[in-house]
MOPAC internal coordinates of N, CA, C and O (Angstrom, degrees):
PM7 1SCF
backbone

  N    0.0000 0     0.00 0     0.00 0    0    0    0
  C    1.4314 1     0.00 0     0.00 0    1    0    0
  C    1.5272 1   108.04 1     0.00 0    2    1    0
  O    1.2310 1   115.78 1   -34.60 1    3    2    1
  N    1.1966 1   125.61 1   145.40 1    3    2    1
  C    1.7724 1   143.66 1  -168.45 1    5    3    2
  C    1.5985 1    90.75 1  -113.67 1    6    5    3
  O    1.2310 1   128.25 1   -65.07 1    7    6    5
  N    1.4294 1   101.72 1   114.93 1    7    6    5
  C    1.5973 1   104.00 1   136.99 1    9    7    6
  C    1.3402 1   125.35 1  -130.91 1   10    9    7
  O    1.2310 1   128.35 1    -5.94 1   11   10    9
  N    1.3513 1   101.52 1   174.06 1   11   10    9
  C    1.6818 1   122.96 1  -167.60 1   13   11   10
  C    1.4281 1   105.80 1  -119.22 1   14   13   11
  O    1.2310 1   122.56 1   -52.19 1   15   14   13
  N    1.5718 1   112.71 1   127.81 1   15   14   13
  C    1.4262 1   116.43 1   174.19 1   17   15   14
  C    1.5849 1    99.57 1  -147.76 1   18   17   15
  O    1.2310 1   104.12 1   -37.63 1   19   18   17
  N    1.1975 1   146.89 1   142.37 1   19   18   17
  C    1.6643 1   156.51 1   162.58 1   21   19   18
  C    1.6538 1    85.78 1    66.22 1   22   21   19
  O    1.2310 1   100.32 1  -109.26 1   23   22   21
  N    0.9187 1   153.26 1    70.74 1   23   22   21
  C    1.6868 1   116.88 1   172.08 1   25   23   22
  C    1.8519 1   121.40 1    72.51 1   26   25   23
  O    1.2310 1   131.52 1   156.33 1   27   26   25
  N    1.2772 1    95.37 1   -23.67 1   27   26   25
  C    2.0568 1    96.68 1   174.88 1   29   27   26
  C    0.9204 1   112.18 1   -93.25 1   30   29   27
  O    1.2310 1   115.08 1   -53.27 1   31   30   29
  N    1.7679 1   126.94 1   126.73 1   31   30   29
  C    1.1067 1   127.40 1  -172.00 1   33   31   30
  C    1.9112 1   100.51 1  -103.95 1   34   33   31
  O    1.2310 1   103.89 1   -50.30 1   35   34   33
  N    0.9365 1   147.28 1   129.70 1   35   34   33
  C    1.5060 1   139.25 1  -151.41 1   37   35   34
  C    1.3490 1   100.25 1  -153.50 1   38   37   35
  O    1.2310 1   122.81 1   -26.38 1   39   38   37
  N    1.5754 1   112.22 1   153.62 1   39   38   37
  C    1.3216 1   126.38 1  -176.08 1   41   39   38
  C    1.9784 1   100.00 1  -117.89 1   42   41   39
  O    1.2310 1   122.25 1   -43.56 1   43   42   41
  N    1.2836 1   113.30 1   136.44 1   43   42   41
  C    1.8893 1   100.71 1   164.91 1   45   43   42
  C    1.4144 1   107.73 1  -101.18 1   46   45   43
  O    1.2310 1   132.05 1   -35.94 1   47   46   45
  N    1.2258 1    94.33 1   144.06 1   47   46   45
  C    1.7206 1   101.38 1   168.04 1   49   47   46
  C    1.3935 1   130.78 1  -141.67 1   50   49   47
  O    1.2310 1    92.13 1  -135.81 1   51   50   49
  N    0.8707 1   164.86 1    44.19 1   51   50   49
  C    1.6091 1   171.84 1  -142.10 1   53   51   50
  C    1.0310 1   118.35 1   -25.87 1   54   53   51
  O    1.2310 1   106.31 1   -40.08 1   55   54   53
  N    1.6155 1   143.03 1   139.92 1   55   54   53
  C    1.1340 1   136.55 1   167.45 1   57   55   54
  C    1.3302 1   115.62 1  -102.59 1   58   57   55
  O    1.2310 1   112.43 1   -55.67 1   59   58   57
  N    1.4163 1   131.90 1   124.33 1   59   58   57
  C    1.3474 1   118.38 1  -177.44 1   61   59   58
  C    1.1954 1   115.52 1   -94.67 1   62   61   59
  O    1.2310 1   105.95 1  -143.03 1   63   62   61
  N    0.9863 1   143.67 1    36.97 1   63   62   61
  C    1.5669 1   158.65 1  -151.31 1   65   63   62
  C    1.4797 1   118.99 1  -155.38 1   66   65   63
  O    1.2310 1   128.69 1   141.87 1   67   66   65
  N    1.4289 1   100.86 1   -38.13 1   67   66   65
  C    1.3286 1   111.71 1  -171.37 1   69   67   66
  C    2.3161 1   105.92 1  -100.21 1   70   69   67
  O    1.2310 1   130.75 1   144.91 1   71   70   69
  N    1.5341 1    96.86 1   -35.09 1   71   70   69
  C    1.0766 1   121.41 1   161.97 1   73   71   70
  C    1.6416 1   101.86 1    86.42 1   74   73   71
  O    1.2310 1   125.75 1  -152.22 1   75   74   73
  N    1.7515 1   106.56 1    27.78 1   75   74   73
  C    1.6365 1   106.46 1  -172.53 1   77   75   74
  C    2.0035 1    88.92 1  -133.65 1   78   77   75
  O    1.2310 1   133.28 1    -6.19 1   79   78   77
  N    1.2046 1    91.94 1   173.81 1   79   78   77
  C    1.7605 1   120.41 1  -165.84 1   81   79   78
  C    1.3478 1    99.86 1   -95.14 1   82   81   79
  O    1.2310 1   108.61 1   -54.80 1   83   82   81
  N    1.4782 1   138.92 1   125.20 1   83   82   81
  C    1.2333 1   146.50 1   164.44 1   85   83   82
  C    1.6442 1   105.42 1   -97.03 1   86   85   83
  O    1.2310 1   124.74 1   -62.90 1   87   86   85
  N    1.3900 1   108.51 1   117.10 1   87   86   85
  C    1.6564 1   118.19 1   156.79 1   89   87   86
  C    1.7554 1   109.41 1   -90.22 1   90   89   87
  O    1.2310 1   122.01 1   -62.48 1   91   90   89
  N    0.8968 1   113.76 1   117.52 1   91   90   89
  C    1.6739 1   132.28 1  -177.91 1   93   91   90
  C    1.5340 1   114.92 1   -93.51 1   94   93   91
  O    1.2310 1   118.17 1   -77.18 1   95   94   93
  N    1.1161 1   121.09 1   102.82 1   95   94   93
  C    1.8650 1   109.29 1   179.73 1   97   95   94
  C    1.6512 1    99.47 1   -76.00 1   98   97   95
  O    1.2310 1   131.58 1   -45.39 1   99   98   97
  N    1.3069 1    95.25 1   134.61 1   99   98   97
  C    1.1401 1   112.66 1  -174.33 1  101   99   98
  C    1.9854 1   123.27 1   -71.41 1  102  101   99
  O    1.2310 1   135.15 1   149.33 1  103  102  101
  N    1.5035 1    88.29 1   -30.67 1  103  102  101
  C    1.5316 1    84.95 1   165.32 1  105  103  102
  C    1.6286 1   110.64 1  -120.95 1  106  105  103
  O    1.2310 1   127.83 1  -113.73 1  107  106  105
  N    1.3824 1   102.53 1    66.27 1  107  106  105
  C    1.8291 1   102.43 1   164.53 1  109  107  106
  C    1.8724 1    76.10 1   162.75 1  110  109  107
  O    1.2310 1   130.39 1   -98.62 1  111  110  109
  N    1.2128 1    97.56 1    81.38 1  111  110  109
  C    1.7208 1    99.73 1   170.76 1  113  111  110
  C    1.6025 1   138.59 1   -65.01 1  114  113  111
  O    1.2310 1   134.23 1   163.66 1  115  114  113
  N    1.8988 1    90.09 1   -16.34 1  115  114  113
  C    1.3485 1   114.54 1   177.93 1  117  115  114
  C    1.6953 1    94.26 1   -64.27 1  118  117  115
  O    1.2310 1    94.04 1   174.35 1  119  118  117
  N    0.8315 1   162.51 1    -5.65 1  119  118  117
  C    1.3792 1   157.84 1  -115.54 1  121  119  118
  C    1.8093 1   103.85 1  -161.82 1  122  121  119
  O    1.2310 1   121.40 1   -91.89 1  123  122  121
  N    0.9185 1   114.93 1    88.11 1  123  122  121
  C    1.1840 1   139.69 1   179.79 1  125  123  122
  C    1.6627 1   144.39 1  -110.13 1  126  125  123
  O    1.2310 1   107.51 1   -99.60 1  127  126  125
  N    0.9474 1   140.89 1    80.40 1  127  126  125
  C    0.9874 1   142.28 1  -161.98 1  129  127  126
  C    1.6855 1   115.77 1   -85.10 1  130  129  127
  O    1.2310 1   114.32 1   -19.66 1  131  130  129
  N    1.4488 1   128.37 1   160.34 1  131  130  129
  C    1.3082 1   127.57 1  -165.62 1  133  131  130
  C    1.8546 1    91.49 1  -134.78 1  134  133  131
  O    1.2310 1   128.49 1   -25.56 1  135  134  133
  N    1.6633 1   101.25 1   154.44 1  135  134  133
  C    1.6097 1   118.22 1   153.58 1  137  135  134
  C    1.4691 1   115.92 1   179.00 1  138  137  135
  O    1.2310 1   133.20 1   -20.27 1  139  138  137
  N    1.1901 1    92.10 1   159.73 1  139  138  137
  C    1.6230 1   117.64 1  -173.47 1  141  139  138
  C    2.0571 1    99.72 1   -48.90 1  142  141  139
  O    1.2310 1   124.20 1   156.15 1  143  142  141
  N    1.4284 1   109.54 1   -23.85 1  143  142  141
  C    1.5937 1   111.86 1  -143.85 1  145  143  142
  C    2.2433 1    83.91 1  -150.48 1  146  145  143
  O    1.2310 1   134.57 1   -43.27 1  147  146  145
  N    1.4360 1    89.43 1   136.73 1  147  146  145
  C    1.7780 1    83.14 1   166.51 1  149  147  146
  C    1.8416 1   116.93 1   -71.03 1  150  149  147
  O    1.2310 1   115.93 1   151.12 1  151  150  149
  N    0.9638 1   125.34 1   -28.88 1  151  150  149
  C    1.4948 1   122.75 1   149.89 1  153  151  150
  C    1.4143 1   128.41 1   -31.80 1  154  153  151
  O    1.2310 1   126.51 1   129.51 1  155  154  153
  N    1.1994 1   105.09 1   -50.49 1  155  154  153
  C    1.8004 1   121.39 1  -149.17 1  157  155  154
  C    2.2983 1    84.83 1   -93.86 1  158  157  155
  O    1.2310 1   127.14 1   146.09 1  159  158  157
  N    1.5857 1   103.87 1   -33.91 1  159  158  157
  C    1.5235 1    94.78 1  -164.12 1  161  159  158
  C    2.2827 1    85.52 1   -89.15 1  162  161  159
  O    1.2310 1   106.57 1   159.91 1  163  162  161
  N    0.9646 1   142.58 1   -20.09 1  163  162  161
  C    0.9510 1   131.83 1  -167.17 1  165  163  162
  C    1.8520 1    98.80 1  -112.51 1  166  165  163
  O    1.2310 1   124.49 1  -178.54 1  167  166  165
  N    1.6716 1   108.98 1     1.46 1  167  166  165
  C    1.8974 1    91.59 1   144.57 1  169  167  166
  C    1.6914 1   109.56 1   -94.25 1  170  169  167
  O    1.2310 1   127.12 1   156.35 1  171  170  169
  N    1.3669 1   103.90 1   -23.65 1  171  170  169
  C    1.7110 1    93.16 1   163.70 1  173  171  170
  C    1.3169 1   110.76 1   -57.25 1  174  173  171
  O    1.2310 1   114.62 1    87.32 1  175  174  173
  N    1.2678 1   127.80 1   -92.68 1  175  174  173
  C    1.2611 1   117.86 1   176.92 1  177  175  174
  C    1.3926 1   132.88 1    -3.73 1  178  177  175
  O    1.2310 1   115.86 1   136.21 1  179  178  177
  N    1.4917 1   125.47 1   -43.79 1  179  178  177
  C    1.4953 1   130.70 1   164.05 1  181  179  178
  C    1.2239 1   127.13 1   -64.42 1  182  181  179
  O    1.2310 1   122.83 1   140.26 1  183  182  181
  N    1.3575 1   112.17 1   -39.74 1  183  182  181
  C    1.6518 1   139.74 1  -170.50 1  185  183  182
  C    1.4244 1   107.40 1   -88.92 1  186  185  183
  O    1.2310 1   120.10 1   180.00 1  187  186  185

């Protein structure tokens, strides 16, 4: 699922290994952000 928040268009994905939430920008995928919580990995992602 794709969402949109400020201008970031982002994908979530979970790691089960790592046991944290990946926010994915959708147009530059290399670009990835991590968190404990999908909040906390998609204010990384912004920040």
């Amino acid at each position: 699922m794709t969402y949109t928040a400020n201008d970031v268009t982002y994908r979530i994905a979970f790691d089960t290994e790592s046991n944290h939430f990946l926010a994915i920008d959708t147009h530059n995928e290399a670009r990835v952000a991590t968190g404990v919580t999908i909040e906390e990995a998609v204010r990384n992602l912004r920040g």
